[in-house]
C-alpha positions, 0 to 999 in steps of 0.5 A: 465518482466511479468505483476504484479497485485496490492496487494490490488485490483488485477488489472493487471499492465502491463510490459509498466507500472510503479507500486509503491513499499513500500521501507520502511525496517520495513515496508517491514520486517513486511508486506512484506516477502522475499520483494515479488513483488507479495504482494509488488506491487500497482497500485496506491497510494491509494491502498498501504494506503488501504492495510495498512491501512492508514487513514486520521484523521481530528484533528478538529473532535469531536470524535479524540479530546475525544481519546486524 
């Protein structure tokens, strides 16, 4: 197995190591063609939220509460 790089980041992740893999079907329809490790492939959980953009939104904040 050879090394893979985080999507998002670049980092190496070796062949030892485990990586985290979206397994989600639309999402990897529409993110991900042909289901490629290359694009496919996070060394972590925050680099997958980065790369789609996940966000946290605080529901007590101000500015959340006037875009409802």
């Amino acid at each position: 197995m050879s090394n893979r790089y985080c999507a998002q980041c670049g980092e190496e992740i070796s062949s030892e190591k485990g990586y985290y893999k979206c397994l989600d079907n639309f999402l990897q329809i529409k993110y991900f063609e042909n289901d490629s490790d290359e694009l496919n492939c996070f060394c972590s959980q925050e680099c997958f939220c980065e790369f789609t953009s996940l966000e946290w939104l605080d529901t007590d904040d101000e500015d959340y509460s006037r875009n409802l």
